[in-house]
BALOBA-1460 file (C-alpha; in Angstrom, 3 decimals):
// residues 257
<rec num="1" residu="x" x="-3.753" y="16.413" z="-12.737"/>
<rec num="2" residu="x" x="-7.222" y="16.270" z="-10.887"/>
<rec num="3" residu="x" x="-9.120" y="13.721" z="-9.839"/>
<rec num="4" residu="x" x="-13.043" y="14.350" z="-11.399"/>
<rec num="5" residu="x" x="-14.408" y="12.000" z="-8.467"/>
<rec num="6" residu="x" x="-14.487" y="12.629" z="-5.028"/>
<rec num="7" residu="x" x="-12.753" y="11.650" z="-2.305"/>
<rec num="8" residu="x" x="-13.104" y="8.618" z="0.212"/>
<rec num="9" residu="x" x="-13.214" y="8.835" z="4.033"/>
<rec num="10" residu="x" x="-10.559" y="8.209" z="5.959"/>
<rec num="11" residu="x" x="-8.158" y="9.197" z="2.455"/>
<rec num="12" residu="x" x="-5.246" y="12.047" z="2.953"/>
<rec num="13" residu="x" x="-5.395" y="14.870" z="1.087"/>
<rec num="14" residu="x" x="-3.530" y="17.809" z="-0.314"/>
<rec num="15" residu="x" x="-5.580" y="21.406" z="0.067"/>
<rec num="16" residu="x" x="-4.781" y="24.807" z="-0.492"/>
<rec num="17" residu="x" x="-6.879" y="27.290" z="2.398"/>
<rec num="18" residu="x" x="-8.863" y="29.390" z="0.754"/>
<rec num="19" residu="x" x="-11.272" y="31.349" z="3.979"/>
<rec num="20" residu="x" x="-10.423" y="30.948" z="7.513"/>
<rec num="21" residu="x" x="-13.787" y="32.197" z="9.642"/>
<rec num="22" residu="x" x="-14.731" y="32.175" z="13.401"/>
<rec num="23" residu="x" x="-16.098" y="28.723" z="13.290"/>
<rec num="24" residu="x" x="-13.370" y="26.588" z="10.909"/>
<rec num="25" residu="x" x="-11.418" y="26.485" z="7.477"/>
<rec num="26" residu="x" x="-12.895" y="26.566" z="3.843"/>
<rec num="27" residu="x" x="-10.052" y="24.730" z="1.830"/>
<rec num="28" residu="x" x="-9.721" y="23.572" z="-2.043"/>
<rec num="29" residu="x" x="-9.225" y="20.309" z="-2.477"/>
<rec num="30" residu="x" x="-5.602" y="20.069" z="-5.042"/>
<rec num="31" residu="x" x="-6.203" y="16.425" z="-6.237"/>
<rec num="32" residu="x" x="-10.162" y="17.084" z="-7.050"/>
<rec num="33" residu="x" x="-11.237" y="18.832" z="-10.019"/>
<rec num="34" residu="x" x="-13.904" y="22.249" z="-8.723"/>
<rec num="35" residu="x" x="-13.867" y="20.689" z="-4.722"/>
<rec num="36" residu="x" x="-14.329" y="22.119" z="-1.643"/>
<rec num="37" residu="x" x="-14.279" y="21.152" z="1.927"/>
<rec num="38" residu="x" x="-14.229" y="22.616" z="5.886"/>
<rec num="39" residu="x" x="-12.286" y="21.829" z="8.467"/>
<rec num="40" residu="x" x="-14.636" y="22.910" z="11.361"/>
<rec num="41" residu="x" x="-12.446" y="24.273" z="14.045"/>
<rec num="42" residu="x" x="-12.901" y="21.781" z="16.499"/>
<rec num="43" residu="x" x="-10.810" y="19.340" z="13.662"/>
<rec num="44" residu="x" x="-8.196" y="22.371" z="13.500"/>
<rec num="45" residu="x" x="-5.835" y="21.573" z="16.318"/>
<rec num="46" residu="x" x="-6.042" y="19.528" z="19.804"/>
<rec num="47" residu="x" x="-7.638" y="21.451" z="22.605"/>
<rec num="48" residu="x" x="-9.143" y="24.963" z="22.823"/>
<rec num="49" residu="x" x="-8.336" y="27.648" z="19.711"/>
<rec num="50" residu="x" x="-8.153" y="30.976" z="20.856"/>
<rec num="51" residu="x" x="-7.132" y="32.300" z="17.299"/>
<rec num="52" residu="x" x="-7.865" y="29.875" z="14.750"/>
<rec num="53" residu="x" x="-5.348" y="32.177" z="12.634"/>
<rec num="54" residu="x" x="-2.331" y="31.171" z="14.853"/>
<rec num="55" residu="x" x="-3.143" y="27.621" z="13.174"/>
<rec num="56" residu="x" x="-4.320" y="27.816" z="9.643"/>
<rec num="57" residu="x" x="-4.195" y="31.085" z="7.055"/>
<rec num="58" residu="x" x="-5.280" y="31.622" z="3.875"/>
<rec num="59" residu="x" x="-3.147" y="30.472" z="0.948"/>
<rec num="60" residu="x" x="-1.796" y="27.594" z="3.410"/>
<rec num="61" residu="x" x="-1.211" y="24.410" z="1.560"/>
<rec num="62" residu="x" x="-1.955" y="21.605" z="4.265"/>
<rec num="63" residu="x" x="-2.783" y="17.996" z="4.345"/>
<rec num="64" residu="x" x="-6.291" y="16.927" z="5.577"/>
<rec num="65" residu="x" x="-7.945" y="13.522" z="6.694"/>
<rec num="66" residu="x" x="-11.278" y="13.143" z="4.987"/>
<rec num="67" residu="x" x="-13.712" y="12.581" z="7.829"/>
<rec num="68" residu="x" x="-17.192" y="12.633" z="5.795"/>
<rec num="69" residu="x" x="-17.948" y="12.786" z="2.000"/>
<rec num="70" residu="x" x="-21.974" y="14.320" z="0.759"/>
<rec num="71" residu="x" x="-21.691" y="14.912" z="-2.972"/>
<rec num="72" residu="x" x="-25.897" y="15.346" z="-2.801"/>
<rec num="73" residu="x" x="-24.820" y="18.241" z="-0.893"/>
<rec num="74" residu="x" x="-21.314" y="19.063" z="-2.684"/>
<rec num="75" residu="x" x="-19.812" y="18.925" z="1.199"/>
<rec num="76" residu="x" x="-16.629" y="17.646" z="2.394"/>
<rec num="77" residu="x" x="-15.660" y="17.739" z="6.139"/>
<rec num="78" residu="x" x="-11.945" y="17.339" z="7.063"/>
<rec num="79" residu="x" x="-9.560" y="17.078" z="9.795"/>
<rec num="80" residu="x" x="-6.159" y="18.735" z="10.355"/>
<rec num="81" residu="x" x="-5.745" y="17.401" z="13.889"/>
<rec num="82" residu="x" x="-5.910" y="13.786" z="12.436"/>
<rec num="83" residu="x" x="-2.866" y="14.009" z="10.274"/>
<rec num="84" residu="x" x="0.307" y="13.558" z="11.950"/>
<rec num="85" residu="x" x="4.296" y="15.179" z="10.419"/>
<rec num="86" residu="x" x="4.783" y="11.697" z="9.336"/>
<rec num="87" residu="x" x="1.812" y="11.587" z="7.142"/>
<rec num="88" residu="x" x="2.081" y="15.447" z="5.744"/>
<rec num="89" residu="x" x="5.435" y="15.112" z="4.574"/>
<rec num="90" residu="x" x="4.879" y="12.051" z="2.704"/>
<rec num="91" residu="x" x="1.832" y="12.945" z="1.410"/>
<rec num="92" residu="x" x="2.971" y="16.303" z="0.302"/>
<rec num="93" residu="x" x="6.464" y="14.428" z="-1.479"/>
<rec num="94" residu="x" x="3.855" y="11.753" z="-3.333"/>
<rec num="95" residu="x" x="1.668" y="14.830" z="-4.334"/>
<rec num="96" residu="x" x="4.829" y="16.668" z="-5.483"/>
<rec num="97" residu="x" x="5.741" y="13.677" z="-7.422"/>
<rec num="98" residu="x" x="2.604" y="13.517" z="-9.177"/>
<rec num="99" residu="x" x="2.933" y="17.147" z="-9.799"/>
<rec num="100" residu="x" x="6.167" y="16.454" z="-11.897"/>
<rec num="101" residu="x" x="4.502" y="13.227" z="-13.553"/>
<rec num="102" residu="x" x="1.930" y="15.521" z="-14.680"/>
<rec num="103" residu="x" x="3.861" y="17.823" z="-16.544"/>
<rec num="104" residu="x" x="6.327" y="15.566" z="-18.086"/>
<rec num="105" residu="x" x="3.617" y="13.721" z="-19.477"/>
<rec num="106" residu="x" x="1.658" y="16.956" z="-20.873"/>
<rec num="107" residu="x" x="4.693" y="18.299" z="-23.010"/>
<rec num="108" residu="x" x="5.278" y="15.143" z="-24.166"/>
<rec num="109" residu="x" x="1.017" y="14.661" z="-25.463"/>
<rec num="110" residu="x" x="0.869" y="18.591" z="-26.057"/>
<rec num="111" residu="x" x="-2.165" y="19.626" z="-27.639"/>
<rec num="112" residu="x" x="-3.432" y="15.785" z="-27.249"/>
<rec num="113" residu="x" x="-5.475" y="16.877" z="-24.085"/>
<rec num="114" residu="x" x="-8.466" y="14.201" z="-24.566"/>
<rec num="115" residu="x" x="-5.872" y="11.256" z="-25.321"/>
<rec num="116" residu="x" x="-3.713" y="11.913" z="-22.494"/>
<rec num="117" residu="x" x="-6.977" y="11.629" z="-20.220"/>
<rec num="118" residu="x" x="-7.555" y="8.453" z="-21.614"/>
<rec num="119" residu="x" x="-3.380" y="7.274" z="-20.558"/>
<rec num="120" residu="x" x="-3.573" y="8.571" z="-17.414"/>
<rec num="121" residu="x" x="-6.594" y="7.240" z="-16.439"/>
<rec num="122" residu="x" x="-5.205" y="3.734" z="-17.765"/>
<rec num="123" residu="x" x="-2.030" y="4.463" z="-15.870"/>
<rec num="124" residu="x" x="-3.445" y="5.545" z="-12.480"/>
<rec num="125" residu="x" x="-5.772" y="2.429" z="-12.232"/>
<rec num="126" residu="x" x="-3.280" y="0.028" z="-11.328"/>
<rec num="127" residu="x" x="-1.348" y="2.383" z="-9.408"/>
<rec num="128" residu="x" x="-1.866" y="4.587" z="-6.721"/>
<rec num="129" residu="x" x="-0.203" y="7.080" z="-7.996"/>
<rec num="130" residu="x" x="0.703" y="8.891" z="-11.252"/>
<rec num="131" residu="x" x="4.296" y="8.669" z="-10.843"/>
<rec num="132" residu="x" x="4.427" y="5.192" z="-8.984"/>
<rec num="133" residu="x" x="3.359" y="3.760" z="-12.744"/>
<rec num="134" residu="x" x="6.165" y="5.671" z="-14.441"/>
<rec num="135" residu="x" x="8.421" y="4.362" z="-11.967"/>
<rec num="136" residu="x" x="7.102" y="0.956" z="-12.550"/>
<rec num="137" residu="x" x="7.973" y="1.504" z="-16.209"/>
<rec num="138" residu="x" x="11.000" y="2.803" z="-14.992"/>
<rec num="139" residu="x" x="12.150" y="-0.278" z="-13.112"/>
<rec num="140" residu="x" x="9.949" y="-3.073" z="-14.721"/>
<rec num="141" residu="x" x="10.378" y="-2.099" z="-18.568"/>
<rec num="142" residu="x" x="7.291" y="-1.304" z="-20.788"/>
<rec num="143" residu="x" x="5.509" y="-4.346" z="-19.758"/>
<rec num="144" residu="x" x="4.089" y="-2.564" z="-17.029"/>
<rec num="145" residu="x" x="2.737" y="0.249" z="-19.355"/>
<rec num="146" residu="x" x="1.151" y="-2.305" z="-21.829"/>
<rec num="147" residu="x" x="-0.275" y="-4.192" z="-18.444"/>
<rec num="148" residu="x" x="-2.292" y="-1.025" z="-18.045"/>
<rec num="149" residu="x" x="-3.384" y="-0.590" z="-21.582"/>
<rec num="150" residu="x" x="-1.678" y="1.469" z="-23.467"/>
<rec num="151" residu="x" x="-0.849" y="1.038" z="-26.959"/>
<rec num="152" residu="x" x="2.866" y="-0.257" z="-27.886"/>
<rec num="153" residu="x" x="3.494" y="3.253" z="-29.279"/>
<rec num="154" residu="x" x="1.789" y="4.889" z="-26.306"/>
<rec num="155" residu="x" x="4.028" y="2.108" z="-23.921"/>
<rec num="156" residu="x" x="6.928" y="3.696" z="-26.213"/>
<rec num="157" residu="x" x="6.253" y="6.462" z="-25.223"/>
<rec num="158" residu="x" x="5.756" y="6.964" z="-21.531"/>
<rec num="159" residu="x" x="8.398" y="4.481" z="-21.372"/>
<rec num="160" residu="x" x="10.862" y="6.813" z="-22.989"/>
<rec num="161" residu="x" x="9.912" y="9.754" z="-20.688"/>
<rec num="162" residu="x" x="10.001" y="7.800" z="-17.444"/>
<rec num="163" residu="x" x="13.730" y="6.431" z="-18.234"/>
<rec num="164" residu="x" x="14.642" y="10.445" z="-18.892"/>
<rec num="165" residu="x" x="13.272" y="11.476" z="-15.815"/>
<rec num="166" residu="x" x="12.095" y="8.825" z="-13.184"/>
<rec num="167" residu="x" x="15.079" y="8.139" z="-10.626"/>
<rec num="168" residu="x" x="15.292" y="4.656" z="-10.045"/>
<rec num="169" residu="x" x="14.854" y="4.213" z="-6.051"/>
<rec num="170" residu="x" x="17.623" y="1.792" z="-5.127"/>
<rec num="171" residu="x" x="17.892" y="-0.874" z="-2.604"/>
<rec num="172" residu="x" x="20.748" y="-2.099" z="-0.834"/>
<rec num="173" residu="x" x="21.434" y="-5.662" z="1.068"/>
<rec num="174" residu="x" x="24.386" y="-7.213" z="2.482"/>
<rec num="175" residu="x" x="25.910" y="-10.328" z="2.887"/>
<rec num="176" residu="x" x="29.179" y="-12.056" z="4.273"/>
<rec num="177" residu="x" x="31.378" y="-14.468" z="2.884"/>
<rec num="178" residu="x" x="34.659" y="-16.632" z="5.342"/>
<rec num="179" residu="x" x="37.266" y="-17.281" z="3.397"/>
<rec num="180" residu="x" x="40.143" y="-19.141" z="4.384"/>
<rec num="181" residu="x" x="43.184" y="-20.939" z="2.097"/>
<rec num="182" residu="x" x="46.001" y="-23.068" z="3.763"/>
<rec num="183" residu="x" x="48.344" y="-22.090" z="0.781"/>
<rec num="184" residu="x" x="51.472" y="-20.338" z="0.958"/>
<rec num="185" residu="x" x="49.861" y="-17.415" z="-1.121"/>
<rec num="186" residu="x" x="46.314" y="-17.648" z="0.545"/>
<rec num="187" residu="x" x="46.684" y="-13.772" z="1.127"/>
<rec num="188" residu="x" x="47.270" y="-13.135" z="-2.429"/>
<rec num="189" residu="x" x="44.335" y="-15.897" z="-3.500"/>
<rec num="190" residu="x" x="41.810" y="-14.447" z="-1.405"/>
<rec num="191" residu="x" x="42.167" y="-10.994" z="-2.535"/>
<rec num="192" residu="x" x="41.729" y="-12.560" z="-6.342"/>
<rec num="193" residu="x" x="38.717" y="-14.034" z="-4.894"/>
<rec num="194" residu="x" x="37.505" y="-10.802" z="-3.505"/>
<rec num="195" residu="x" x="38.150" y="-8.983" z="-6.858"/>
<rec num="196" residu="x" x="36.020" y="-11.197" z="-8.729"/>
<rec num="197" residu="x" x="33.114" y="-11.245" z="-6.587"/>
<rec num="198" residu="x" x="33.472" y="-7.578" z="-6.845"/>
<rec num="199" residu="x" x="32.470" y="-7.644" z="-10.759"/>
<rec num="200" residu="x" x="28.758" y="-7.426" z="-12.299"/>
<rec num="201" residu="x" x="27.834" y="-7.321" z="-15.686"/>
<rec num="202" residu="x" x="24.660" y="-5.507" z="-14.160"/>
<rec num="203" residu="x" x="25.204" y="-2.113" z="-15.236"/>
<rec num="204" residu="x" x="22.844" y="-0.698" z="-13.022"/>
<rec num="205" residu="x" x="24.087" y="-2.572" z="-9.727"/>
<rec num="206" residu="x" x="27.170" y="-2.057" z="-7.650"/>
<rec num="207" residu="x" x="29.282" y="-4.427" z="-5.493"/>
<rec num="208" residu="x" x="31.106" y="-3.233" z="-2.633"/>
<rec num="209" residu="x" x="33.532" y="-5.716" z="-0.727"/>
<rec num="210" residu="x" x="35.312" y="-4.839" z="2.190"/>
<rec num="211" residu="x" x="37.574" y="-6.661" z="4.979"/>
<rec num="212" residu="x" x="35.348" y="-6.808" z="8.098"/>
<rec num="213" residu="x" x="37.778" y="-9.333" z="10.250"/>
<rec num="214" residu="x" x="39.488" y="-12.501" z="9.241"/>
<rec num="215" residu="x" x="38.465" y="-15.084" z="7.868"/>
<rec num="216" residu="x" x="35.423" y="-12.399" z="6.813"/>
<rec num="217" residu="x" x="34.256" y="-10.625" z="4.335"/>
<rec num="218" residu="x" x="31.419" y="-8.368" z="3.721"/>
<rec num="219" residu="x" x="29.873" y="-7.925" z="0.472"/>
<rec num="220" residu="x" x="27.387" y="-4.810" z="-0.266"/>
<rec num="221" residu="x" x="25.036" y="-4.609" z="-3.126"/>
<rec num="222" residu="x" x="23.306" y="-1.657" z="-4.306"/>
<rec num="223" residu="x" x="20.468" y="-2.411" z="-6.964"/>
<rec num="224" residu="x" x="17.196" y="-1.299" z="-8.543"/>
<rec num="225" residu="x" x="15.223" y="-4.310" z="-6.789"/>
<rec num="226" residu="x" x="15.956" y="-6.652" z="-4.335"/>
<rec num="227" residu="x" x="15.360" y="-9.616" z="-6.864"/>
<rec num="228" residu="x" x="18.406" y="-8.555" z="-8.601"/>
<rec num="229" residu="x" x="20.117" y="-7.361" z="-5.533"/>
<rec num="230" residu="x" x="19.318" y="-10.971" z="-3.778"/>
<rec num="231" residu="x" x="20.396" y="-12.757" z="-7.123"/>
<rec num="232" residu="x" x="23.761" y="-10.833" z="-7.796"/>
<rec num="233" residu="x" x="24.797" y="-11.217" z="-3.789"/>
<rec num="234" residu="x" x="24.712" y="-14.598" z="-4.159"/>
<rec num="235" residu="x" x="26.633" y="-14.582" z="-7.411"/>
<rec num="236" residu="x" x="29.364" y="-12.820" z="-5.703"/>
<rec num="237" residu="x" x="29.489" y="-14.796" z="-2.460"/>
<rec num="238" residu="x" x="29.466" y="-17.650" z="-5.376"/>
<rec num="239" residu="x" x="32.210" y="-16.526" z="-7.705"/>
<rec num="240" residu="x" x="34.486" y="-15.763" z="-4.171"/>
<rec num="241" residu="x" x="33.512" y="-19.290" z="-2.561"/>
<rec num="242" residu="x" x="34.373" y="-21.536" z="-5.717"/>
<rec num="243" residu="x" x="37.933" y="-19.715" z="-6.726"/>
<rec num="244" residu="x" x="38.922" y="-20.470" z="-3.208"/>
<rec num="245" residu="x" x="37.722" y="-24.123" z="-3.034"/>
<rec num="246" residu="x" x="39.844" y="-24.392" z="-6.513"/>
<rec num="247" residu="x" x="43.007" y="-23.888" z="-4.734"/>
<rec num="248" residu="x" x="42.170" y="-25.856" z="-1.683"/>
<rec num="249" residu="x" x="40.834" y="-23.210" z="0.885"/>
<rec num="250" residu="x" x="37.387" y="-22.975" z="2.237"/>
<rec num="251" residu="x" x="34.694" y="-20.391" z="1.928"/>
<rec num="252" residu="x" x="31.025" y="-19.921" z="3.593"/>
<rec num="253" residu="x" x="28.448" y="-17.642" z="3.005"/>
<rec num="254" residu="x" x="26.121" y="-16.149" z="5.452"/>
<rec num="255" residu="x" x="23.116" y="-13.756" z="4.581"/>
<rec num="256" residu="x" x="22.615" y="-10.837" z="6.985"/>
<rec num="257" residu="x" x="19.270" y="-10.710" z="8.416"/>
């Protein structure tokens, strides 16, 4: 998918090196639809460049900063030096992830070319990404997709292809729970009381509770958001905390910062 704009100073952006000469870098702009840019050489690396070869060569895929845009012209200048690791590899993994967005979304409108403009360009509006909006679908359900437009059978779907393909990112939290019972089988009580703050009727969620050190207990959640993560921690620490005050004992929960 390219962009039929152009690009905005200061943005990062994926190119492919097309001509290295004496004096910089002609590049082609990935995201851009028919655009071009130089990197001068004095934007190639830090310091002097004996061999602007030992830095850039053609067929190179690179990340640039976009240090001046003059479509009256059709000229782009960029910067190499500007972008750090940090910024290439994550640029280059959202790009990727676009890449695959891309595709998935082309077999599934083939031979619809002009329509699937028209969804993507819905899509990408809210988003700053292609696949950020299918992993908002993803997550958030096809409220997102009708949000940004789309038709309900359009919202079907792109709904339908980002739950095939869109991994869920996870998050995880933690709490602790002190449990203590004064009765002669407080060993066997708390471990009940453990076991059900283990469960979830969240299918997508997971509970892990382990022994840190009596009269504690930690309690892990994995989940697709931390609204549900927050919300089914508590639930646990809850479910723990009330069997024990059943029977007498005492429980206490404490949220890890």
């Amino acid at each position: 998918m390219q962009s039929e704009g152009w690009p905005e100073p200061g943005e990062l952006v994926v190119c492919t090196v097309d001509q290295v000469v004496d004096f910089g870098a002609f590049v082609i702009l990935d995201e851009y639809k028919d655009k071009r840019g130089l990197i001068h050489i004095s934007e190639v690396a830090s310091g002097w460049i004996k061999y602007i070869r030992d830095h850039v060569r053609e067929g190179q895929k690179i990340v640039c900063k976009v240090l001046n845009v003059d479509p009256s012209r059709h000229h782009i200048d960029l910067s190499l030096k500007d972008v750090n690791e940090h910024q290439r590899r994550d640029k280059i993994q959202a790009w990727k992830a676009d890449q695959k967005a891309w595709k998935w979304l082309q077999m599934a409108y083939e031979g619809e070319e002009e329509h699937l403009a028209e969804i993507t360009a819905g899509l990408v509006k809210g988003y700053e990404s292609l696949y950020m909006a299918l992993e908002d679908a993803a997550v958030s359900g096809i409220e997102a997709l009708t949000e940004a437009g789309l038709s309900s059978e359009d919202a079907e779907k792109v709904l339908a292809i980002s739950q095939e393909n869109v991994k869920i990112p996870n998050v995880e939290i933690t709490g602790y729970v002190d449990l203590t019972s004064p009765a002669s089988d407080g060993v066997e009580l708390i471990k009940k009381a453990l076991k059900k703050a283990a469960k979830t009727k969240e299918s997508e969620v997971t509970l892990d509770v382990r022994y840190v050190g009596a009269p504690r207990y930690r309690i892990h959640v994995t989940a697709p958001d931390y609204k549900l993560a927050e919300a089914e921690l508590r639930k646990a620490a809850k479910a723990a905390i009330d069997l024990i005050e059943k029977q007498g004992g005492e429980g206490t929960f404490h949220r890890q910062a």
